[in-house]
VOPATOR-986940 format. One record per residue: x, y, z of N, C-alpha, C, O in turn; residue in three letters. Coordinates in steps of 0.05 Angstrom, whole numbers, plus 5000, padded with zeros to 4 digits. Layout:
XYZXYZXYZXYZala
...
end
This chain:
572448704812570648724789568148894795567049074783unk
567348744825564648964832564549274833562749434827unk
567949334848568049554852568849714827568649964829unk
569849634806570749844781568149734778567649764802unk
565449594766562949714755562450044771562350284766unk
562349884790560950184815563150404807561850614809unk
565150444801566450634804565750804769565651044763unk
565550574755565050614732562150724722561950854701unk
559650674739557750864741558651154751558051364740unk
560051124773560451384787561351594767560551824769unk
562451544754564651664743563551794711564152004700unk
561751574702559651694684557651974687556052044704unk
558652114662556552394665553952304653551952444658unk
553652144641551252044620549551914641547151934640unk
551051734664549951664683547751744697545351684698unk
550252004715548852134722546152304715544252364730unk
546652354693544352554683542252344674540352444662unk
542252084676539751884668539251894712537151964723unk
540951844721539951864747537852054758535952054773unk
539152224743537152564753535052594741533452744751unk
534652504720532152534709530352274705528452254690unk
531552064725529951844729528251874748525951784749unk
529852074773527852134797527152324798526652404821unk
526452534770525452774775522252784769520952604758unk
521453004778518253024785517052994755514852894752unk
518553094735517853104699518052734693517052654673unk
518952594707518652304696516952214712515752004705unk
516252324735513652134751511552254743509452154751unk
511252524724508952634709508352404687506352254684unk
510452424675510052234652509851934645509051814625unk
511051844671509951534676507651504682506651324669unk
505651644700502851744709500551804687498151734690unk
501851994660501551934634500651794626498251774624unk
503351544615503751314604501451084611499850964596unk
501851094642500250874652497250934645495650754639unk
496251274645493651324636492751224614490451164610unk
494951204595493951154568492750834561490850734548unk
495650694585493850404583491350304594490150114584unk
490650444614487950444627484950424605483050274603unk
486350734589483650794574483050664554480850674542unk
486250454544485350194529484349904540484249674531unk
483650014560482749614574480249654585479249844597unk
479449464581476049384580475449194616477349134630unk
473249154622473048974636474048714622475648544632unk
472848714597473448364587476648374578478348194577unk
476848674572479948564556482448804567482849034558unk
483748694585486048784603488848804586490948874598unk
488648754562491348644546492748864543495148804538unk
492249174545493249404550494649524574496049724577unk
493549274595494949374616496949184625498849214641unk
496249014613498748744625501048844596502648664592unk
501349014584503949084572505049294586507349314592unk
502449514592503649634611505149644629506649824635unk
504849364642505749354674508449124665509949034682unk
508549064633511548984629512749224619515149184623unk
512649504606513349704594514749804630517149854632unk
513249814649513849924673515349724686517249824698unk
515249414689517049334699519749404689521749404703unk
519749474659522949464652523549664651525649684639unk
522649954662523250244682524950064696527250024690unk
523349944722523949734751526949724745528749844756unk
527049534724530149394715531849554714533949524727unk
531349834691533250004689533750084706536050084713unk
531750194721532550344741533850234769534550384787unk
534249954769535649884787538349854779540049904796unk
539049784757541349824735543150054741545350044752unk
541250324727542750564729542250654757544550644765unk
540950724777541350734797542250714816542650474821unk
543050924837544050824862541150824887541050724909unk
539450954873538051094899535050854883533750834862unk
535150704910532250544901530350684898528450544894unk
529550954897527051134901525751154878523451214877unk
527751074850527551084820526050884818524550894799unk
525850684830523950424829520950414840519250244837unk
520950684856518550674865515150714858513050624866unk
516050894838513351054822512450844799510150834791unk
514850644786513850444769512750204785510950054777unk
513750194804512349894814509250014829507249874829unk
509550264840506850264851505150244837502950154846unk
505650344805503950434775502850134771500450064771unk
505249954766504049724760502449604784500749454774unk
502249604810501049534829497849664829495949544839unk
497649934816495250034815494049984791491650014784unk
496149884777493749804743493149574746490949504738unk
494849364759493749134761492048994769491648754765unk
490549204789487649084808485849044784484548834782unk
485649234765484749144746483548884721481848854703unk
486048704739485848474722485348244741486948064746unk
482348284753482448014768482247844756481247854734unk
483647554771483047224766484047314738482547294719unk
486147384735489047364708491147274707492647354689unk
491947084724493746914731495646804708498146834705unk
493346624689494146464667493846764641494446724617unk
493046964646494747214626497247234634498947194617unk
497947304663500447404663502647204659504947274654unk
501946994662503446774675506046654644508146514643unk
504046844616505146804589507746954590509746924576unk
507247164615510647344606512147194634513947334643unk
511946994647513346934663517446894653519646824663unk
516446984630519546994602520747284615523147294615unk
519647444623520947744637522247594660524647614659unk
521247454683521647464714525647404709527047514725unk
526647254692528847214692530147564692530947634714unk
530347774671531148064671531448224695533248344706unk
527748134699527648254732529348214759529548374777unk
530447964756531447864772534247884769535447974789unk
535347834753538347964742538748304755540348394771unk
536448424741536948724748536348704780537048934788unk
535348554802535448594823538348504844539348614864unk
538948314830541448214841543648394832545548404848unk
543948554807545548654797545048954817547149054823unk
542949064825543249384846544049284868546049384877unk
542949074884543848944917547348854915548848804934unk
547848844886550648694886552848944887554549004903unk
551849064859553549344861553249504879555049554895unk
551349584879550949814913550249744923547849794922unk
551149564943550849444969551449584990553449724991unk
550249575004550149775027549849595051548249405047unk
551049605076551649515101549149535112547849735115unk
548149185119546049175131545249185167546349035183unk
543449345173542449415194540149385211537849435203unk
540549315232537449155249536949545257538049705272unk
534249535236533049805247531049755269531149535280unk
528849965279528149935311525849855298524149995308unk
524349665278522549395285523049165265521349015253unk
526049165265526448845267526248645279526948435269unk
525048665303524148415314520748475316519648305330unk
519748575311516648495296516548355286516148115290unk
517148555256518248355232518648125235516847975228unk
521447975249521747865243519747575263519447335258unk
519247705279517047475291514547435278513547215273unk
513247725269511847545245512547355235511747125239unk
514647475215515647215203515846955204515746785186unk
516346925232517246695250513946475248513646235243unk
511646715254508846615259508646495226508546265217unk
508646685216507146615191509046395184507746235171unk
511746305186512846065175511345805190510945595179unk
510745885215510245555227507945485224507145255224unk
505645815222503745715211502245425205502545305183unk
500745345223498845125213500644845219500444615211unk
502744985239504044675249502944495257501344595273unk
502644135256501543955263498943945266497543845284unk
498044105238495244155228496044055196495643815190unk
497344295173496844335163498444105146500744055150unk
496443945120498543735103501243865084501444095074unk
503043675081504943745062505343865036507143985025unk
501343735025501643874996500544065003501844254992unk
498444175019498344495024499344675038498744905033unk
501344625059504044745056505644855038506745075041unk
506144625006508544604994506744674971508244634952unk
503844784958502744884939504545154940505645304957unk
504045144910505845524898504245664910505345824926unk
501045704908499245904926501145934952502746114955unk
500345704970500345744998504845835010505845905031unk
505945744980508945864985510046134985511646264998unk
508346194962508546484953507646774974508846984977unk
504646644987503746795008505646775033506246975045unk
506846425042508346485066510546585062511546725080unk
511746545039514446645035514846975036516847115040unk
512147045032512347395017511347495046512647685056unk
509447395060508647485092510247515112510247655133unk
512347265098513447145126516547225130517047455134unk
518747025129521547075126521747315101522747545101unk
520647175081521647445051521347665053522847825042unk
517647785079518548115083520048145110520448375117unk
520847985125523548105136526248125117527948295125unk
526748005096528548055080528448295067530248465066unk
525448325052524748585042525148745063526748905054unk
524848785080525749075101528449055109529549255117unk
529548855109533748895111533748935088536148875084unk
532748995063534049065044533649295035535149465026unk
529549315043529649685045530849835068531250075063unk
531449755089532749875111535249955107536150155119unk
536349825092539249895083539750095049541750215042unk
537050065035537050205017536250455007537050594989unk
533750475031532650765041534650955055535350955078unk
535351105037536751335064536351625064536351735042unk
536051775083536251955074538852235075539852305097unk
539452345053541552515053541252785039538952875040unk
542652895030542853215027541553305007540553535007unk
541153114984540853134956537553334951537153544939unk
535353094970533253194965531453204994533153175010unk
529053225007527953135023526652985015524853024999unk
527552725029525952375022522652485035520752425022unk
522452615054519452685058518652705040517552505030unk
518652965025517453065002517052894981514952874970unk
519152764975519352624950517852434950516352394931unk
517752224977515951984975512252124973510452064957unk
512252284994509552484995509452514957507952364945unk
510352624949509752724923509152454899507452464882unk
511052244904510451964892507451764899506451614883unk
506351814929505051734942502351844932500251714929unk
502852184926499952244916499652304889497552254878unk
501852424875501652254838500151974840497752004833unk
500751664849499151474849496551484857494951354844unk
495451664881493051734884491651884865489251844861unk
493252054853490252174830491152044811489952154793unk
492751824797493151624782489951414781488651334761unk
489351364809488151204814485251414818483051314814unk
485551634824482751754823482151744784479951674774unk
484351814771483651774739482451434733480451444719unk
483151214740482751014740479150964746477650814733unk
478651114764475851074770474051254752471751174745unk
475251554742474251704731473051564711470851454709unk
475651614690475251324667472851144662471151144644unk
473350974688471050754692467650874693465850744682unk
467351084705464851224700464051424678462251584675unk
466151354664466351564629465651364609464451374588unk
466851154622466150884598463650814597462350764576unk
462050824632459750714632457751014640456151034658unk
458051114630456051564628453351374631452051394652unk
452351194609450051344607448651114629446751214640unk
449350834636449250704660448350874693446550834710unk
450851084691451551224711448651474714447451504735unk
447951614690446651784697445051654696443951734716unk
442951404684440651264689440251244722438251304734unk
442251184732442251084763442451224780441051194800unk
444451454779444951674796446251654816446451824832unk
447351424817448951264843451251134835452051104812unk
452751014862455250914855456150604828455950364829unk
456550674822457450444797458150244813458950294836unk
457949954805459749724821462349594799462149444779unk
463749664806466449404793468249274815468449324839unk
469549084797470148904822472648974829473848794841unk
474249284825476949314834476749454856478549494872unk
473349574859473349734883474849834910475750044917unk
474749494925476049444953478549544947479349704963unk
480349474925483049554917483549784920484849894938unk
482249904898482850184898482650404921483750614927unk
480850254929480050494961481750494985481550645004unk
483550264979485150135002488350264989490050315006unk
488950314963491150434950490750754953492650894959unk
488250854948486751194959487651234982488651444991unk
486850904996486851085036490051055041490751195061unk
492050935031494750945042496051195026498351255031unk
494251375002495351544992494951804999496951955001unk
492351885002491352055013493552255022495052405010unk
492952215052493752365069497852495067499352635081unk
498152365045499952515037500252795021502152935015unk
497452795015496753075006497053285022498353495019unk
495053185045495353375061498053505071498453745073unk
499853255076502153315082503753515065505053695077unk
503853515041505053665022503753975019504954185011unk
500153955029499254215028500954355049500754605047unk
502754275071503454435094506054505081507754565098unk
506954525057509254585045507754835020508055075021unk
506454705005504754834983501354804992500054615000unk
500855044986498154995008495754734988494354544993unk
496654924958494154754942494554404939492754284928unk
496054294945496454064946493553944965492653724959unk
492654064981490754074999488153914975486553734982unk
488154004953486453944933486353684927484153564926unk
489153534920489153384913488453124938487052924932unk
489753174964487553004988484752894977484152674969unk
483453114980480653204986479153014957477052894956unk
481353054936480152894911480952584915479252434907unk
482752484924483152174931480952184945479252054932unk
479952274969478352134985475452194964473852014971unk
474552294949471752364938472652174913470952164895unk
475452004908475951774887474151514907472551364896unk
474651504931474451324947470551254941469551044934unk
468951564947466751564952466151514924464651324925unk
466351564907466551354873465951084868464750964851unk
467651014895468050644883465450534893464250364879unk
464550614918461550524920463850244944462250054948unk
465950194954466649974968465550114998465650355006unk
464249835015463449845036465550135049465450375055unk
468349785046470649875077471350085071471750225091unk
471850245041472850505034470050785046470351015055unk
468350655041466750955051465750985074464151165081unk
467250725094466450815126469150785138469350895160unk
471250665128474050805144475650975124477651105128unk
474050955100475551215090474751535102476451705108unk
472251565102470651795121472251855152472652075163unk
473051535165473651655188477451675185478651795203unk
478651585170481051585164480451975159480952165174unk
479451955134479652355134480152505158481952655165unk
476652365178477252485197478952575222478752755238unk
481352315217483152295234485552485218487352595230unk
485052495197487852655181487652875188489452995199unk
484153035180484153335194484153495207484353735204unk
483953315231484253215264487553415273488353605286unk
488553155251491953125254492253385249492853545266unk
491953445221492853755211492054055213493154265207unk
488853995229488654185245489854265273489754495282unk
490954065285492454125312495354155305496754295320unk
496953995280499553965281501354155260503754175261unk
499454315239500254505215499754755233497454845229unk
500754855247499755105255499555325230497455445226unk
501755375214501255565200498555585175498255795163unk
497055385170494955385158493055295163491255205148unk
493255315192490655205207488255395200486055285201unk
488255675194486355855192484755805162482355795159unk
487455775137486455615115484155355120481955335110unk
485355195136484654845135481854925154480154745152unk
481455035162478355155183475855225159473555155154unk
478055435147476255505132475155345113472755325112unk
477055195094476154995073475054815083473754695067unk
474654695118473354435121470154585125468154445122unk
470054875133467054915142466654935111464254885105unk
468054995090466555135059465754815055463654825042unk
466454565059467154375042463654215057461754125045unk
464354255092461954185103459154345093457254235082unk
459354545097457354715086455254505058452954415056unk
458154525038457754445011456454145019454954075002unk
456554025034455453685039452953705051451253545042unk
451953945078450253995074448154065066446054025077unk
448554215043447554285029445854115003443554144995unk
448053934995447453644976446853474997446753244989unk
446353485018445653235039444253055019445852885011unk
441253035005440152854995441252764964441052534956unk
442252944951443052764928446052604937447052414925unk
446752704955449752534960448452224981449252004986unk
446952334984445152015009444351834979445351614973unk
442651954964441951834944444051714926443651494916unk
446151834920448551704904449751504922451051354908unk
449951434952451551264965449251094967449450944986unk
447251064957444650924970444850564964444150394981unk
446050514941446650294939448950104962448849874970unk
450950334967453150254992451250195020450949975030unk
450450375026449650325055446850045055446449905075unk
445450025031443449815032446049545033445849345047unk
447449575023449849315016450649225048450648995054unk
451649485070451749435090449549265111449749205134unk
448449255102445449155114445048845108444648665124unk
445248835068444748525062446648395054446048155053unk
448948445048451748295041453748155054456048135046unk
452748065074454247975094455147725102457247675115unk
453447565093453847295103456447145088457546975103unk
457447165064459747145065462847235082464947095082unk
462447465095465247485114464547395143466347325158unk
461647405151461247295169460946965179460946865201unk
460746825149461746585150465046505149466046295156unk
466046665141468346625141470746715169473046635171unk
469546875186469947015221468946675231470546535244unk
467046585225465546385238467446095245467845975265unk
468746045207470145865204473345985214474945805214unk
473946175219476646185227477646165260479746135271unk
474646205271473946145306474245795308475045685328unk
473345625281472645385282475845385278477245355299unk
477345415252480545425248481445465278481445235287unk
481945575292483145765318482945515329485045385329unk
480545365341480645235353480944905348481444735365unk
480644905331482044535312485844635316486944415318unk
487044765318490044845326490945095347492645255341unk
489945105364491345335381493045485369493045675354unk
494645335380497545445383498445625354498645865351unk
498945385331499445535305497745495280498345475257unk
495145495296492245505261492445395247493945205247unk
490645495226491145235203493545305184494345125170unk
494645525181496645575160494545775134492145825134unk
496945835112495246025095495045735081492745655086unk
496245555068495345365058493645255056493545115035unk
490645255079489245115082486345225068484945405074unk
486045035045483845075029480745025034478845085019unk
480744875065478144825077475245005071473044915075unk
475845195062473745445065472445495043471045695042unk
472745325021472145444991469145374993467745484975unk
468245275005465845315006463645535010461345555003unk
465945755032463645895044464246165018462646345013unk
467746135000468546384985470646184978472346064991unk
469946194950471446094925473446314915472346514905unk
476146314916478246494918479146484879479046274866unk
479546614873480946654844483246524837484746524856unk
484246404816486446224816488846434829488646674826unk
491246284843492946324850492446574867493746784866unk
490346504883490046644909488546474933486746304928unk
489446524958488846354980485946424988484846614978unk
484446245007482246285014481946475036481246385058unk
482246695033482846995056479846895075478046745068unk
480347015100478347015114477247275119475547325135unk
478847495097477447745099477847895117477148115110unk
479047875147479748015162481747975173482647755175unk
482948185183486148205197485748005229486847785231unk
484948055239484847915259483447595265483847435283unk
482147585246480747225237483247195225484647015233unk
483947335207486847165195488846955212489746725213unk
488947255226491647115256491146865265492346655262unk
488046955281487746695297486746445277487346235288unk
485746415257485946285241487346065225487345815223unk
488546295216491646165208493846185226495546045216unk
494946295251496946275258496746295291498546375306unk
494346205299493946115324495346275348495546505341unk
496146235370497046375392499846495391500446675406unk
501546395372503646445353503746745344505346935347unk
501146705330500646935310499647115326501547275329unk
497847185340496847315365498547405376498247645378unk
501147285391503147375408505047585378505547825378unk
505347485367507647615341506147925329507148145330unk
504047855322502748115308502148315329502148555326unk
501548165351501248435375504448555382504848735398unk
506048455371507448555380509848735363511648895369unk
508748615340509348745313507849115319509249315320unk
505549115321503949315323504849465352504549705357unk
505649345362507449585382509449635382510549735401unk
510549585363513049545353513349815341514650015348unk
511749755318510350005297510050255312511350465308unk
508250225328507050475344509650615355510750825346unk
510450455376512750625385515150795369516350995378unk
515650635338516350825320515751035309517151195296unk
513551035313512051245301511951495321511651715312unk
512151445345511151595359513351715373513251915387unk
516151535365518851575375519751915380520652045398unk
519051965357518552335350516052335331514952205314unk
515652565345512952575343513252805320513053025331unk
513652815290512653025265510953015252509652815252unk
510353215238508353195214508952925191507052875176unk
510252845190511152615167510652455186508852315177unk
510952365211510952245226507351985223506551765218unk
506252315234504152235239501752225217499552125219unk
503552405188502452235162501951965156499751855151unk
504651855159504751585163502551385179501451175170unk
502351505203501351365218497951405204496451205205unk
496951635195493951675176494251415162492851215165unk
496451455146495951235122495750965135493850835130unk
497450885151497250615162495450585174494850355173unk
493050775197490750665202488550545182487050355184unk
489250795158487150645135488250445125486350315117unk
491250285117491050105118490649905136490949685126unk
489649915165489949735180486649685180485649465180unk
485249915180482549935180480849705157479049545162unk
482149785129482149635111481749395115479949265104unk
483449305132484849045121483148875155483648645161unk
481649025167478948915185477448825166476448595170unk
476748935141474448705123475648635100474048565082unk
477548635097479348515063481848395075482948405097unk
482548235047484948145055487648415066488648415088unk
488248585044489248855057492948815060494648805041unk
493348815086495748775091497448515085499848475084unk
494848325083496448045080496347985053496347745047unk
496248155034497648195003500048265005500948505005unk
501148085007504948185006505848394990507848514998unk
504648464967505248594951502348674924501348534906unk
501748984934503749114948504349374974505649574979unk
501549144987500349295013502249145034503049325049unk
503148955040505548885060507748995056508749095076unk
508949015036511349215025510749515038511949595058unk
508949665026508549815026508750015061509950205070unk
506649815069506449835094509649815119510449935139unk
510749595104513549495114515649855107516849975125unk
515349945079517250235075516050455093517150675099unk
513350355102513250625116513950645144513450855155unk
514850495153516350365184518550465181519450625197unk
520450345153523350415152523350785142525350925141unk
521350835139522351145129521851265155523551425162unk
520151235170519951295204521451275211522551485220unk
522951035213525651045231527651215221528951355236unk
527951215195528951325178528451625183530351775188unk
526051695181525952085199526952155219528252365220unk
526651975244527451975274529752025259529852245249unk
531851845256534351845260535552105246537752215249unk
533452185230534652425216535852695225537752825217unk
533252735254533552955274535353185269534653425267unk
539153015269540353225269540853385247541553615246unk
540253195227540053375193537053505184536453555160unk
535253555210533353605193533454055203533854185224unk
533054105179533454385181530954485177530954735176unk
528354345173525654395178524654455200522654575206unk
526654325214525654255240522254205244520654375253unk
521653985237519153735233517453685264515253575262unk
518253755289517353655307515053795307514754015298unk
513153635320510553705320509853825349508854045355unk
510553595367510953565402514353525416516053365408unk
514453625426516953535434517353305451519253285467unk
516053165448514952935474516952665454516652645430unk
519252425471520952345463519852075470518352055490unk
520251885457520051565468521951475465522251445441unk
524251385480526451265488526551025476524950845477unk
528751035463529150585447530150475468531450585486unk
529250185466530349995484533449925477534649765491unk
end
């Protein structure tokens, strides 16, 4: 039965031609569109434009796992809805009215893993993964109680951190591939920074709504999606650049995610977004040789241009850097209490379950009490456990990355410092979705390049320098 469906897509011309123009560059224009339009209808107070949105785009999601073979068709709608939705903080009990969709969604997911199933494979950091996983399940052992264990908050987070994204990566590991049709570089690069000036429009917007606010002050606006967006900028970014070493002007569109970043007025965005840049141009001045003479030139026109505005650009960040100074005592109470966590459980912390903290930061419904940083998290919540697993997850990572050393390669690796950077003062990576995901595809498309080697007719190597698998 499974195999005449599948054969019975195959075999379809109508199919195909919804295939081809599901993943072509004219529908990720126009979903990019679409999603603009709902933006410019939602208010701070009233989001109701975008929570249809992000059901108008889930049921892309559906189709497209439907008519599809190639999960890639799924990608530009879920990130869309992932970037409109920061929008709607503490919306829980909004969304929670269409919880009437999750049944479709879920049909259409079982229905692509069923029909095109594809032979699953321990790629080279499955056992990170999966020891994370391992940490974050035991999490808060012979600490943490049964009802905060077994709360939907504290399931959803372990489930989605823990075992569920090792599942998510055997299922993108086996669904990601790359073959003749297109270059998956390009294509994800090209999906990666459509969402970035998606999200530079998002902020635009926001300072068009509030003009005359903005020119009274002369400085950065505050809203509360900031941290988000700058943390969705910094994993997008540097895919620009990447694409400028194919088409040079793409180079443009970089340079405008990161000056989306200096917009939001967020701490962590305008001091590891600044040095994230600087590690990208770093990268692409030593590793693009052929437009290195371009990329010289545009960084001295661009420097020039900053010193030149030195004081009105000091004056527009002036609100950020005073914030660095007095805003603190909330994450530093919360570093404080996760040293106190660490040590009430060694071994495996208090768990994400553990609601102890609402005192020092009252969390939004159906979200956990974050301790704000990647590394208070661990020892926090997942004690010597977690410490041993995530260190080892992260070398795990590294060595993939570094396995072969390309230009995509070491894109990747841009974007994931800014997410890792991030996620030192925000929650960040330990949002399962859709900064754990996210972060999780860009591991499997690494391995996914390496292995490519003998089909790549770019020839991508940057160094010829090899790291051997175990």
């Amino acid at each position: 039965m499974i195999k005449k469906i599948y054969n019975g897509m195959e075999n379809s011309t109508a199919i195909q031609k919804m295939r081809t123009a599901m993943t072509s560059e004219v529908f990720m224009i126009i979903q990019c569109v679409i999603a603009a339009v709902f933006v410019s209808f939602s208010s701070k107070d009233d989001f109701t434009s975008i929570v249809y949105g992000d059901i108008l785009f889930a049921t892309v999601c559906s189709f497209a796992l439907i008519v599809c073979e190639d999960i890639i068709a799924t990608l530009m709608p879920f990130l869309l809805i992932s970037a409109m939705s920061i929008k709607c903080y503490d919306s829980f009990d909004v969304f929670i009215k269409f919880v009437w969709f999750a049944p479709v969604l879920a049909l259409a997911i079982i229905f692509h893993f069923v029909v095109y199933h594809k032979k699953f494979e321990l790629g080279a950091i499955w056992k990170g993964t999966l020891f994370v996983g391992i940490a974050v399940t035991l999490g808060g052992l012979g600490k943490i109680t049964v009802p905060e264990y077994f709360s939907g908050t504290a399931l959803f987070y372990t489930t989605g951190l823990g075992l569920g994204m090792f599942a998510i990566y055997m299922l993108l590991n086996a669904q990601y591939t790359y073959g003749e049709k297109y270059d998956m570089r390009k294509k994800f690069s090209l999906i990666m920074t459509m969402v970035g000036l998606f999200c530079v429009y998002m902020i635009v917007n926001f300072y068009i709504a509030n003009w005359s606010t903005f020119v009274k002050s002369g400085s950065t606006l505050a809203f509360q999606w900031r941290n988000n967006v700058s943390t969705i900028l910094m994993l997008t970014f540097p895919f620009g650049f990447f694409l400028s070493s194919k088409k040079y002007p793409f180079i443009i569109a970089g340079f405008l995610q990161y000056i989306g970043i200096m917009l939001t007025g967020s701490r962590g965005g305008t001091l590891f977004g600044t040095i994230e840049l600087g590690i990208c141009l770093l990268v692409f001045l030593l590793a693009d040789k052929p437009n290195r003479k371009k990329n010289l030139i545009v960084i001295g026109i661009l420097w020039a241009i900053v010193l030149a505005l030195a004081q009105p650009v000091i004056r527009f960040l002036l609100p950020v850097i005073k914030r660095f100074a007095t805003e603190n005592s909330v994450r530093l109470g919360l570093f404080s209490r996760a040293i106190e966590d660490f040590k009430s459980n060694p071994l495996f912390g208090r768990g994400l379950g553990y609601m102890g903290n609402t005192d020092v930061h009252d969390p939004a419904k159906f979200a956990l009490c974050w301790y704000h940083s990647a590394p208070f998290q661990v020892i926090g919540s997942f004690g010597i456990a977690g410490i041993l697993a995530f260190s080892y997850q992260l070398y795990n990572r590294m060595r993939v990355l570094f396995e072969r050393i390309t230009l995509f390669n070491l894109t990747l690796f841009v974007a994931y410092a800014g997410l890792f950077m991030m996620s030192l003062v925000n929650p960040g990576e330990f949002s399962p979705i859709p900064y754990g995901m996210i972060a999780t595809l860009f591991f499997v498309l690494c391995d996914k390049n390496n292995k490519y080697e003998a089909l790549d007719k770019n020839k991508e190597e940057v160094l010829k320098i090899k790291v051997k698998r175990k």
